[in-house]
N, C-alpha and C positions, 0 to 999 in steps of 0.2 A: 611624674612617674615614679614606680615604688623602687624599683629598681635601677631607674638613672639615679635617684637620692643616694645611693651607695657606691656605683661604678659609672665612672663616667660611659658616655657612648659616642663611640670615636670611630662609628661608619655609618655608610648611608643607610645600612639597613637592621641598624643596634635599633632604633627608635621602633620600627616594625617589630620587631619580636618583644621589644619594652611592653608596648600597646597590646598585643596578645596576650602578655601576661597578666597584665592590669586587669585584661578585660575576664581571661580565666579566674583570678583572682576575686572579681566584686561576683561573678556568676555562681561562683563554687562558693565562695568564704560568706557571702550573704544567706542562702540557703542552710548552709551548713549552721552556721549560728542562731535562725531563726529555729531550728529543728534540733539541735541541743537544749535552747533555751524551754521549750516544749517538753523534752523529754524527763531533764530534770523537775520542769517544773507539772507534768501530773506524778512521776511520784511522791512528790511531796503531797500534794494535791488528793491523790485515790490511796495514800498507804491507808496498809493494815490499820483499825479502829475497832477499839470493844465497842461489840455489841451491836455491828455493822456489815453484815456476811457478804462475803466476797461475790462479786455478779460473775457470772460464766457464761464469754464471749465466745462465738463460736468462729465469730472472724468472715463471718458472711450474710449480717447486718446489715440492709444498706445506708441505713444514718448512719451508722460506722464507715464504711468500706468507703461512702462518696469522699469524703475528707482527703483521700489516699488519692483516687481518682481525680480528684481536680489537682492533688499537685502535679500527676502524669506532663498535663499541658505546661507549663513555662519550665519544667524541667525539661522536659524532649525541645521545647524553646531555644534554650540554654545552647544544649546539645549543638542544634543545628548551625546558631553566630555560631562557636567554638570553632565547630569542622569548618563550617566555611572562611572564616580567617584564617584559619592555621594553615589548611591545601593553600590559599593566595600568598600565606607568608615565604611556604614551603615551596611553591613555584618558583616564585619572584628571587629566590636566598640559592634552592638548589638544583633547578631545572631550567629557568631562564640562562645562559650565561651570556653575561653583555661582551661587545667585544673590547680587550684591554690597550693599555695602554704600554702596559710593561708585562713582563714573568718571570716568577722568583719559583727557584725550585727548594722543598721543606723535606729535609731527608730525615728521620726518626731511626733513632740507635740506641742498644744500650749503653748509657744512661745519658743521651746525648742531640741536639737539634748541628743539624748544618744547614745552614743554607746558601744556596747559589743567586748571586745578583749578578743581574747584566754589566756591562760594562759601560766605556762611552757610547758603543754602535748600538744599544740598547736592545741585543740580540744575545739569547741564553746558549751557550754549547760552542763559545769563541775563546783567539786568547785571552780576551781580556775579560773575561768572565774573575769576578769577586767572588771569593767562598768565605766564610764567617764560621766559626763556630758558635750557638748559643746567641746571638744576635743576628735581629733581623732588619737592615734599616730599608724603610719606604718614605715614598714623597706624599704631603699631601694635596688631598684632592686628585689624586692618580689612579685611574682603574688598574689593578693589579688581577690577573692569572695565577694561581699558585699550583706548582707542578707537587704533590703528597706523596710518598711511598715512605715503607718503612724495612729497613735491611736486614732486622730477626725477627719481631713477634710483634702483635698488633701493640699500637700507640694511638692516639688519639691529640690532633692538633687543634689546642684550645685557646684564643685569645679573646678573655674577658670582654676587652673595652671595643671588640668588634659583635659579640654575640654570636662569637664564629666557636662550633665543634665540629670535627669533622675526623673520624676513624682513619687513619694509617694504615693500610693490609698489607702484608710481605707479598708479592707478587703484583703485586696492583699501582699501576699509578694514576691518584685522580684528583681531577681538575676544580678549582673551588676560584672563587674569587672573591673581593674586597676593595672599600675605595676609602680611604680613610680620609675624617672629618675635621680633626684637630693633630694637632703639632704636640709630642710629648714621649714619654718612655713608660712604657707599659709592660706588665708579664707576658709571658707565650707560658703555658703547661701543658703536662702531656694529663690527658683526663681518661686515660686506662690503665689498668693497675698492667704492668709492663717488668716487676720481677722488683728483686731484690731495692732495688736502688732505685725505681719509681719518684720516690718523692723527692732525689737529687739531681731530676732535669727541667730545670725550671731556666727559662731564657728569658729577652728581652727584647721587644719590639721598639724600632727608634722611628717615630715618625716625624718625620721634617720638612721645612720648606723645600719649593723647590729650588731655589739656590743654596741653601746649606746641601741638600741632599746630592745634587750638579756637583759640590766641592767636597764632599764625600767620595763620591764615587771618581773624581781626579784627584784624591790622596790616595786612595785604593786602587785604583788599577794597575792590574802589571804590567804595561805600558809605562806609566808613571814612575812605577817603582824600580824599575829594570832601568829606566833611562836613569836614574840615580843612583844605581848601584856603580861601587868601583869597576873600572877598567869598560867602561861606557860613554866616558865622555865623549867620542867623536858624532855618535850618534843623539846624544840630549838637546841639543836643542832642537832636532826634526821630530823627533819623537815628542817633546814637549806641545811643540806648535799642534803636531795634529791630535792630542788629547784635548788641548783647547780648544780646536774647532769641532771636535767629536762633542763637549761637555756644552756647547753654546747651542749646536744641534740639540741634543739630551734635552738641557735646560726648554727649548722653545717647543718641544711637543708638548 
């Protein structure tokens, strides 16, 4: 694919919108070059010549016009695969939603991503909810929910290596989802021009196993980090034990 050759694709549904474009690609780029190579090549073909009077088409010819007319058919062809992949990609990407496994909320600010991860109970709006700024870590092979909003002017949530754009609206929160395919650290950008400092919120997405991501998420929670804070020692080891059977939970979904 023309565009896995440059960015990798590291969701289930990078490859689907790869293939759309490929296919858009040979449908438009093949015609389009057959019909350049044409056009330059009758004017060289019919220029101006002494002593050679120029003929006067009226453009309603039919040895002329049929030429036009037979390309009508594999271009409205064309036409019809295009739409009808795109509606199944566009279904499938932003109208089906599967149901997930996890839910990360992606908050857009100037010049700024936060994101909220679950914690061990792997339930968004608790205390042990993980907040990140500019990084986003997920597990892979995990359906993921992403909650979207943005807190001053439209933003756009772009990650390359999923094929995922998706608009930001101040007022609006919406729901997108992703399952990532490989283990690695990729960009997030915002892909709408969002003010002065637009091109200084550039994040990073960490996708990981699920035992790194399980031992992620028990270095990060405030559970964890509170039972290791000074003047907690009586409470760390009950707190410790039940992050570890929260993380063994986590881990086996």
């Amino acid at each position: 694919m023309i565009i896995n050759s440059l960015i990798p694709a590291a969701s289930t549904y990078a490859g689907d919108i790869d293939q759309l474009f490929d296919v858009i690609m040979l449908l438009v780029g093949i015609p389009f070059l057959i019909s350049s190579y044409l056009f330059f090549a009758f004017i060289f073909k019919f220029k101006k010549k002494e002593g050679v009077p120029a003929m006067y088409i009226t453009g309603t010819e039919h040895k002329y016009m049929k030429w036009i007319h037979r390309a009508h058919i594999p271009i409205l062809t064309f036409d019809v695969i295009i739409v009808v992949m795109a509606v199944n990609v566009w279904y499938d990407i932003k109208q089906d939603l599967p149901e997930a496994n996890s839910t990360v909320k992606v908050i857009a600010q100037q010049w700024a991503w936060t994101f909220v991860h679950p914690g061990p109970d792997n339930v968004l709006d608790t205390a042990d909810d993980i907040v990140t700024i500019n990084e986003l870590h997920v597990s892979k092979d995990r359906l993921y929910h992403y909650k979207l909003e943005a807190l001053d002017v439209l933003h756009n949530f772009s990650v390359p290596v999923f094929r995922l754009k998706q608009d930001a609206i101040p007022g609006r929160v919406i729901t997108g989802w992703f399952e990532p395919t490989m283990t690695g650290e990729f960009d997030i950008q915002c892909a709408e021009i969002c003010g002065i400092g637009h091109g200084l919120m550039p994040a990073r997405i960490h996708i990981e196993s699920a035992s790194q991501h399980a031992a992620w998420v028990a270095e990060n929670s405030p559970l964890a980090v509170a039972a290791l804070s000074p003047g907690n020692t009586i409470n760390t080891i009950n707190t410790i034990n039940t992050v570890e059977t929260k993380i063994e939970e986590f881990a086996a979904r």
